[in-house]
C-alpha positions in Angstrom: 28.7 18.7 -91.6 29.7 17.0 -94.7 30.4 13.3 -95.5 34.3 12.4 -93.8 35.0 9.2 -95.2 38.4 8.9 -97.8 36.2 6.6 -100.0 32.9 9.0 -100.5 35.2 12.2 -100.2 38.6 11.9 -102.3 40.2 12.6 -104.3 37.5 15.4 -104.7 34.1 15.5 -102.9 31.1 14.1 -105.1 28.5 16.4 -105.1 25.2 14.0 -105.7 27.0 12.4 -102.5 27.0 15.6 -100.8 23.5 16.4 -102.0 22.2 13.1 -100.7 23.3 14.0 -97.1 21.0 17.1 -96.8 18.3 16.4 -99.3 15.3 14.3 -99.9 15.2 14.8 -103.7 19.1 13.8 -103.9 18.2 10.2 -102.8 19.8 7.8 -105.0 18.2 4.4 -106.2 16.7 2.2 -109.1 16.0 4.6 -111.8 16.6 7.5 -109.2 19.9 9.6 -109.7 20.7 5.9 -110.6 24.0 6.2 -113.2 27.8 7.8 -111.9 30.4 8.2 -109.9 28.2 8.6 -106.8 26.5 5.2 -107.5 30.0 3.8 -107.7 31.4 5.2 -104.8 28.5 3.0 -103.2 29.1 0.1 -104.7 32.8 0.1 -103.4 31.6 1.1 -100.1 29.4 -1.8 -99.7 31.9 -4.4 -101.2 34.4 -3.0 -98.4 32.3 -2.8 -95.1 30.0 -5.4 -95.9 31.3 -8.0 -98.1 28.2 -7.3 -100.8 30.2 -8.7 -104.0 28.8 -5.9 -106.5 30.0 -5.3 -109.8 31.9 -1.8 -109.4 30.0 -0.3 -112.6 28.4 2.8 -112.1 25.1 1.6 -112.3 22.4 1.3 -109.6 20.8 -2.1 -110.8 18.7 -5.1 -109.0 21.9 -6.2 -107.3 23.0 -2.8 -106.2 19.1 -2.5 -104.6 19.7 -5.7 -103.0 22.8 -4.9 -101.4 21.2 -1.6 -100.1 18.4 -3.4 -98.9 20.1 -6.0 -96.6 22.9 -3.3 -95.2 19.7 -1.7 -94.1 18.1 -4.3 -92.9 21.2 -5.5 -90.8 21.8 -2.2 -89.1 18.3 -1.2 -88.6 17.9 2.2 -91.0 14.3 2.4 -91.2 12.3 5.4 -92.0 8.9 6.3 -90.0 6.9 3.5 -89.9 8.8 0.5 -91.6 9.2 -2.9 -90.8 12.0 -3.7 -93.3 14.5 -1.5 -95.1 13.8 0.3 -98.2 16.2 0.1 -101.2 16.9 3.7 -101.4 20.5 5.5 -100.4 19.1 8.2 -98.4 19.9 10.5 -95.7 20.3 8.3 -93.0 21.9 5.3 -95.0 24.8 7.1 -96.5 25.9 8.8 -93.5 25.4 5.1 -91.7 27.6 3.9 -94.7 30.1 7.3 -94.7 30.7 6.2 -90.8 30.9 2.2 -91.7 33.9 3.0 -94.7 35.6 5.8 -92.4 35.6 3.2 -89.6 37.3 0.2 -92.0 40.1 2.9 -93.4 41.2 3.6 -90.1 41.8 0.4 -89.6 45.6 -1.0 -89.6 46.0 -3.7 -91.8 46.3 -7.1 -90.4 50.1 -8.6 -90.7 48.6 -11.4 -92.2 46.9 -9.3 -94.9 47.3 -8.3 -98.6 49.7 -4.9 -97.3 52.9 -4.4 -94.7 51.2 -1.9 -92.0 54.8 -0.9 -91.3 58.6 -0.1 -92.3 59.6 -3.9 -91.2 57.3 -5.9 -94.1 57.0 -9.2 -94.3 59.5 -11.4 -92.0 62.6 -12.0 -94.0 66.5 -11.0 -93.9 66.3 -7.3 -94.3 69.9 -7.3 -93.9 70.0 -8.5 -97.7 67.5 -5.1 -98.4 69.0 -2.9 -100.7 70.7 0.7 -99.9 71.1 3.9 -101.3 71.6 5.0 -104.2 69.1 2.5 -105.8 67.2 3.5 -102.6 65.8 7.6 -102.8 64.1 7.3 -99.6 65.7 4.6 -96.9 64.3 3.4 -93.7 66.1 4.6 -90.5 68.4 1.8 -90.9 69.2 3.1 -93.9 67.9 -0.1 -96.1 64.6 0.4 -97.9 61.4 0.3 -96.0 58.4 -1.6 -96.9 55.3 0.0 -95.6 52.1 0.4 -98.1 53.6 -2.9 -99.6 52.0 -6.3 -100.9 52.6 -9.1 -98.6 51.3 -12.5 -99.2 51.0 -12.3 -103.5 49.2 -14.6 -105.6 52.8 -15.3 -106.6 52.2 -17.7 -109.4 53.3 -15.9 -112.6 55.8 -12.8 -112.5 55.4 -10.0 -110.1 56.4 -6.9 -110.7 57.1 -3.9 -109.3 56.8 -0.5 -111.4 59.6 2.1 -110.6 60.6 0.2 -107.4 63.7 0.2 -105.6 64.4 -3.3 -104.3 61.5 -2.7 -101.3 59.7 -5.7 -102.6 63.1 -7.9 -103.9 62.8 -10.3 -100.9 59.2 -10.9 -102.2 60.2 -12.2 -105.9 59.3 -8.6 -107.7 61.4 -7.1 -110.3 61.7 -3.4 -110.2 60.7 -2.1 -114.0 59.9 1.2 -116.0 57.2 1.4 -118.0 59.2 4.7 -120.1 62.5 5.1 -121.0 62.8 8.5 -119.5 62.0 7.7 -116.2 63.8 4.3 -116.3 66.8 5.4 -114.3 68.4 2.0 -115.0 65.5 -0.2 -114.6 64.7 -2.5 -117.7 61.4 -1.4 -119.6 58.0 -3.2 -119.0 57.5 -3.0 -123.0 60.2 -6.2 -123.3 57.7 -8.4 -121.1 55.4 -10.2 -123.0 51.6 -9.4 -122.3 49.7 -11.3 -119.1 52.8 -12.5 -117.5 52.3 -11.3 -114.0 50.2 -12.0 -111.1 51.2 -9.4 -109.0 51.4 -5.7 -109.8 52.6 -2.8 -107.3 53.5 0.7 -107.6 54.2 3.1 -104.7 54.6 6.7 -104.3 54.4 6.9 -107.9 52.3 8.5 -110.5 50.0 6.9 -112.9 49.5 8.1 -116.2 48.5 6.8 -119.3 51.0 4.6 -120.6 51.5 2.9 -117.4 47.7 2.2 -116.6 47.3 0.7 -120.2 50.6 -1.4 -119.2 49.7 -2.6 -116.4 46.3 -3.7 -118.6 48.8 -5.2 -120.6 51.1 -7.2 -118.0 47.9 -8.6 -116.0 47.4 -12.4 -115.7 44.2 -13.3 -117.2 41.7 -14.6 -114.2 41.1 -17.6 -115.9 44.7 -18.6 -115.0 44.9 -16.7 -111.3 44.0 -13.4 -112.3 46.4 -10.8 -111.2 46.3 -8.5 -107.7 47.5 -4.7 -108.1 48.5 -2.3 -105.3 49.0 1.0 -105.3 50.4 3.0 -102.4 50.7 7.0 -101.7 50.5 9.4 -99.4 47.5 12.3 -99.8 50.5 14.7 -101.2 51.4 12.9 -103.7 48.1 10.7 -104.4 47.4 12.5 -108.3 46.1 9.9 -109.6 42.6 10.4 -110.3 40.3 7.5 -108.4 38.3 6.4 -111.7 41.7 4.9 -113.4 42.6 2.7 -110.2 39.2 1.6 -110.5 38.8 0.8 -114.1 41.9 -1.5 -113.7 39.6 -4.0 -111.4 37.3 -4.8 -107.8 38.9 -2.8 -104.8 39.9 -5.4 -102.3 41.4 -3.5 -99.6 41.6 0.2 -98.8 44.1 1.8 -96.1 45.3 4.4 -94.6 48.5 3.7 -92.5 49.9 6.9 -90.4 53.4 8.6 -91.3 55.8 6.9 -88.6 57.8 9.7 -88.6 54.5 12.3 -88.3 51.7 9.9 -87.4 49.8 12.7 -85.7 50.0 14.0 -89.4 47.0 13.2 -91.5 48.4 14.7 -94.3 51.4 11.9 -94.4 48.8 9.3 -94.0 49.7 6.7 -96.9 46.7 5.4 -98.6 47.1 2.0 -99.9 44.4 0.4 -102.5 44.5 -3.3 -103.2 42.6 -4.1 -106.8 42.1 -7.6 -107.5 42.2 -6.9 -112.3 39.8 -7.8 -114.4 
């Protein structure tokens, strides 16, 4: 049985990951199969279930060892006669660490957290919410919805939400288009002048080129607040490939929040990424 976990597994399955799993000579480490996707795959998985603070580069350095090492250490993954842990992903540790990351992305985010876990969002006056037809897809009240959302923004510069319809308005976003063609009304990202926002969120949206390098563009520089980005699809329509959300920042938060109206579904399931920009 292969690895399970969203993290180690989407959007396509990683096949020195898979390698690792089965096979002694796939073991990943300091100058080891030590440079790639795989390694950081890792990285972001020990940042998420264990708080290890690693640089998401690709690169399986001192630090990355380290973190190994004491992940190890803490949940006992020993081979045949060790005392202390080793600082080598191997069998064992990344099926350990493929059940840790599956374990934290079933997990609901808190209401107090970075994302809305539901359709309700943050408390406010949803009566004020707006309605079709700026709204494709409405709640069952038939006011927009707010699951997959940010809640609780940095907030100290702009915040903006790209191709939005109002579900973040009570928030302070601004809906905006980063192209004309797909504007639909919306005034264009290109007429906001560059590091003017501390809060960046898309949803159910695509990402292509022109929007990844604006949101580059928009992004509060960290020596002022930095800026916070959140992206938010379900599985259908997640294209974006995982490298570009990743070269935008650190991974923060990862979700998966069931389909309310199929939430024995997997396939609705919405993922939700929170990226805290370079």
């Amino acid at each position: 049985m292969g690895l399970n976990s969203m993290l180690l597994t989407s959007p396509a399955r990683d096949g020195q990951l898979e390698a690792c799993l089965v096979s002694d000579p796939a073991h990943i480490g300091e100058g080891i199969h030590d440079v790639g996707e795989h390694v950081r795959r890792i990285q972001i998985a020990l940042n998420e279930v264990d708080a290890a603070g690693l640089s998401v580069d690709g690169v399986y350095g001192e630090g990355t060892g380290d973190a190994v090492e004491a992940y190890k250490n803490k949940r006992g993954i020993l081979g045949p006669g060790q005392v202390t842990a080793d600082r080598i992903v191997g069998k064992g540790t990344i099926r350990h660490l493929d059940d840790d990351v599956r374990d934290f992305e079933s997990l609901t985010p808190p209401g107090d957290g970075l994302v809305s876990p539901t359709e309700a969002g943050d408390l406010h006056d949803h009566s004020q919410c707006p309605t079709p037809p700026r709204v494709s897809a409405p709640g069952p009240d038939g006011r927009a919805q707010h699951q997959g959302t940010p809640i609780n923004p940095i907030g100290n510069a702009m915040r903006i939400n790209i191709y939005g319809e109002g579900e973040t308005d009570y928030l302070g976003f601004s809906d905006f288009a980063t192209e004309s063609q797909h504007a639909h009304g919306r005034p264009l990202t290109a007429g906001l002048v560059s590091g003017c926002a501390s809060d960046i969120c898309m949803r159910s949206a695509p990402i292509n080129q022109v929007t990844l390098e604006e949101i580059r563009r928009l992004a509060q520089s960290a020596l002022v607040g930095g800026c916070r980005f959140t992206y938010a699809s379900n599985q259908v329509q997640f294209s974006t490939p995982r490298a570009d959300i990743l070269s935008l920042g650190t991974v923060i938060q990862q979700h998966r929040i069931s389909d309310p109206a199929d939430p024995g579904n997997p396939q609705f399931d919405m993922e939700v990424w929170v990226v805290e920009m370079f």
